[in-house]
N, C-alpha and C positions, 0 to 999 in steps of 0.2 A: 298856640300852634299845635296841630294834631298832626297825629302822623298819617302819611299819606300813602295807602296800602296797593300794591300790585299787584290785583287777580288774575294779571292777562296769561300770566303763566304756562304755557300749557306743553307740556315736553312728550314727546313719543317714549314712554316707557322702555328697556334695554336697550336704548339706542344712543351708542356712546356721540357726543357733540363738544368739538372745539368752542369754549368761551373767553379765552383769551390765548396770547400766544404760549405760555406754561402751563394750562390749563386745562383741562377736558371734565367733562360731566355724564354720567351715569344714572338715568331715575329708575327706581325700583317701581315696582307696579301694586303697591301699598299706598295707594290712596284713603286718607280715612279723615275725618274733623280733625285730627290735629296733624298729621303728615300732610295737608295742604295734595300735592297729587303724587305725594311718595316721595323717601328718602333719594334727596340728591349724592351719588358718591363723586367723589373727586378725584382724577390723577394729574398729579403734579410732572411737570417733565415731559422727557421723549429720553425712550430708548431703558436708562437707570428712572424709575419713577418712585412717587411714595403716593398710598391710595391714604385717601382719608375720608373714613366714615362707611365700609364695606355693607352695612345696613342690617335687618334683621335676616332671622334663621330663613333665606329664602335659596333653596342650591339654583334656581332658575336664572335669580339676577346675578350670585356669585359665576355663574357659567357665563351672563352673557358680559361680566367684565372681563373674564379671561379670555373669551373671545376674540374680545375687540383689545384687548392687551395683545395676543396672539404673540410673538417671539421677545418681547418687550418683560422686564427683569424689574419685580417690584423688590425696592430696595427697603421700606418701611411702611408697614401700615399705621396710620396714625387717628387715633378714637378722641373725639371732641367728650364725649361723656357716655358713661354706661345706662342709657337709655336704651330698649328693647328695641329701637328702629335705627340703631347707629351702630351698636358696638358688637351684637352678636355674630355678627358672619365674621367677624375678626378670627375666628378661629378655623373656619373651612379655609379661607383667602391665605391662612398659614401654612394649614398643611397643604393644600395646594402649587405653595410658591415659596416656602421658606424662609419669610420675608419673616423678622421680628415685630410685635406688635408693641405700639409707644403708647401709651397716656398719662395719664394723672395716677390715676391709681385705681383700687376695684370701689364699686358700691360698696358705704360701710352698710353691714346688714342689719345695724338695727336704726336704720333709717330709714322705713319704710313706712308710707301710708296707710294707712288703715282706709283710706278710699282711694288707694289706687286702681282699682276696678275699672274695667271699662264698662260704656254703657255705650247706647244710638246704636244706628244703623251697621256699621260696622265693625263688628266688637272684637274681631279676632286679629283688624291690623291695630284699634285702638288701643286694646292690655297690649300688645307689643311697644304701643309708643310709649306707654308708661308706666309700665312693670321696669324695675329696675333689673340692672344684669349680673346676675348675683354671679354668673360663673369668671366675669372679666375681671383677670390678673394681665397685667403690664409685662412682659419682659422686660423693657424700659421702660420707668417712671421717670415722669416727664415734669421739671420746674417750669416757673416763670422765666421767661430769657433764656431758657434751651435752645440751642438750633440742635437741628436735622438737615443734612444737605446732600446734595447729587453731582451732577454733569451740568450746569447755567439755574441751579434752582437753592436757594437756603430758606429754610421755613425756621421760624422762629416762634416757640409756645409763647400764649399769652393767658395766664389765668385767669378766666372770667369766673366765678362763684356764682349765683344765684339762683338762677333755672335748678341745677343741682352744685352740690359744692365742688365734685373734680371737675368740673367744664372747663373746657379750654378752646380758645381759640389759635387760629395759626397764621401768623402773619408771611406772605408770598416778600420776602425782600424785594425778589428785581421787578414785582411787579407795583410794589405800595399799595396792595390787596391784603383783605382777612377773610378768610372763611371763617366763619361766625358760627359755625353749628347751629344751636338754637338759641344762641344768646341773642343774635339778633334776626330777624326774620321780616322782607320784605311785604309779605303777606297777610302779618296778620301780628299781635302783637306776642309777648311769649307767657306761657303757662308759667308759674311760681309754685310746684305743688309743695306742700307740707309733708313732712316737718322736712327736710332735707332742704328745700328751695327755700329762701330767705332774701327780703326784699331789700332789707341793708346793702346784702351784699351783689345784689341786683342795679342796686340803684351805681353803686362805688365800682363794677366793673363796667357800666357806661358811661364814667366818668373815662374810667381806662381808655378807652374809644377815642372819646371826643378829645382827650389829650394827645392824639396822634395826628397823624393827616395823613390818613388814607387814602385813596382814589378811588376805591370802589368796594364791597366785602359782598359776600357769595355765600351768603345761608345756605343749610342744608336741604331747607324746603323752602322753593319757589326761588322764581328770579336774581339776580341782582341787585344791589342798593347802590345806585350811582352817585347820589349826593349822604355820602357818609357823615358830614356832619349837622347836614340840616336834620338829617332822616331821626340818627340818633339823638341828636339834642329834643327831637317831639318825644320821641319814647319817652326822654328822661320825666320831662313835663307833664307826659300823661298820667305816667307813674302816681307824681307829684299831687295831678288833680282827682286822683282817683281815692290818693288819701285824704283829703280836703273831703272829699264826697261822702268818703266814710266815718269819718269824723263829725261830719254834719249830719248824718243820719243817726249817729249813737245821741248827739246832742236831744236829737226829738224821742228818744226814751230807748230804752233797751232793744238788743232786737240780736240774729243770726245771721251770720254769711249768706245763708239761705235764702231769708227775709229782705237782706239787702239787694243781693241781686236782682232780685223782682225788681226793683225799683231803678236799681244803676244800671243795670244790663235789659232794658226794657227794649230796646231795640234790636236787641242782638239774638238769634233765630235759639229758640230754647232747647233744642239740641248742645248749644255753647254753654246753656248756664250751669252743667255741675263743674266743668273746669274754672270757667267764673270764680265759683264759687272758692273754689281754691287758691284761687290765686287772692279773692278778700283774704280770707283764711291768713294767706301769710302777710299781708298787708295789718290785719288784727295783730297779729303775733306779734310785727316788727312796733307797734303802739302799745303794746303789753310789754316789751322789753324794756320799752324808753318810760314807764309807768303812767301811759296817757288813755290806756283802756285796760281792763280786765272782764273776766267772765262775772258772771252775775253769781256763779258757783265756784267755789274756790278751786275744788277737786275735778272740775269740770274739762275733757280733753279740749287741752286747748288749739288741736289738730281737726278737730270733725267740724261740719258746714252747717252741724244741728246746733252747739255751743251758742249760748245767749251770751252778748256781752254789752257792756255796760262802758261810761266814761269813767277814769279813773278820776 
């Protein structure tokens, strides 16, 4: 089973919209390959709220949520993960509102990409979606099974790893919703960049998921996911079969992330293929851990998309 992706998405940019009854949504006007048509923000509540995922350094969107909050009292801001399209306005939306910022914790700084670079058509919101956010420190650091609560709303942290290692997602109690951040995404499937992003722990936080029963979860980009366990149980498989793919390609003789993609990502618009590539990349890694592939050079980074690698 494949997962079954929803482009109909299409949201009026700063224009705040009720999607459930605790619920409201905010898209920022950062459309790029991987922000799908921009950073969804979220306020939880009426009246006492908690925003989550204030978006990148934009004062345009942070104005036009304050707008549309207008005498309304944010009580927490709360960051899914220090990704360049999520966590940085965390700091305008503070001094702004005095609302203490929640997350995991900051990007460790030496976990950074050596192709995190953006490239395509867009490149000024794309380094934003994944350049890490080197300035984001927590007022509160946020566990697994935290709540945060208001006036009728308890959110409760759930640690997802993989995408990058603090991601968190937020479970809506009264509502049996998660806002997924980019752990999970209706649209389209999720980036694993290296080294930070690890497919282990990728795979072991959609286990997390499908051990629930949700009703619905609310990415940070694009739509809704209404059937939460079908949806996620495809991701898991895709996952699955993408290793299998890779694995059968190292069998027919050595080769690159790079190399490979040509071939696995043949359909997919080649604009997509250096993040592809990435996400092989940590799918290689996570079969280099378990000693079922290695580089064809010992010394060879086992991060970059040029790396030849071989079957162990």
């Amino acid at each position: 089973m494949s997962p079954e992706f929803n482009t109909d998405f299409d949201p009026r940019h700063g224009e705040m919209v009720d999607v459930s009854p605790l619920l409201r949504r905010i898209v920022c006007n950062n459309p790029s390959k991987y922000t799908f048509h921009g950073t969804g923000t979220y306020v939880i509540g009426h009246g006492d709220v908690a925003v989550v995922d204030p978006g990148p350094r934009d004062p345009a969107h942070v104005e036009a949520l304050l707008r549309a909050l207008g005498e309304e009292t944010v009580r927490a801001i709360l960051i899914t993960h220090t990704h360049g399209d999520h966590s940085p306005a965390a700091a305008a939306l503070h001094d702004a509102t005095g609302a203490p910022v929640l997350g995991f914790g900051p990007h460790p700084e030496d976990a950074i990409s050596e192709e995190a670079d953006a490239d395509g058509e867009n490149p000024a919101a794309a380094n934003d979606a994944h350049r890490p956010d080197i300035d984001f420190d927590p007022e509160t650091r946020l566990a697994h099974g935290d709540t945060v609560d208001g006036p009728g709303w308890t959110v409760k942290a759930l640690h997802t790893p993989g995408h990058i290692s603090n991601h968190l997602c937020f479970a809506l109690v009264e509502e049996n919703a998660v806002l997924t951040g980019d752990h999970v995404m209706g649209w389209s499937t999720t980036i694993i960049p290296p080294p930070d992003g690890d497919v282990s722990d990728y795979l072991r936080s959609l286990q997390l998921l499908l051990d629930r029963s949700d009703e619905v979860l609310y990415p940070t980009h694009g739509g809704p996911v209404d059937d939460p366990q079908r949806y996620v149980s495809a991701l898991l498989n895709h996952r699955l079969r993408r290793e299998a793919q890779i694995l059968n390609q190292l069998a027919e003789g050595p080769a690159s992330a790079k190399q490979m993609v040509a071939v696995l990502y043949a359909d997919v618009r080649k604009e997509l293929h250096r993040p592809a590539a990435r996400s092989v990349v940590a799918h290689l890694t996570k079969l280099h851990n378990e000693g079922r592939a290695a580089p064809t050079i010992a010394a060879a980074s086992t991060t970059s998309s040029d790396t030849v690698w071989t079957l162990s």
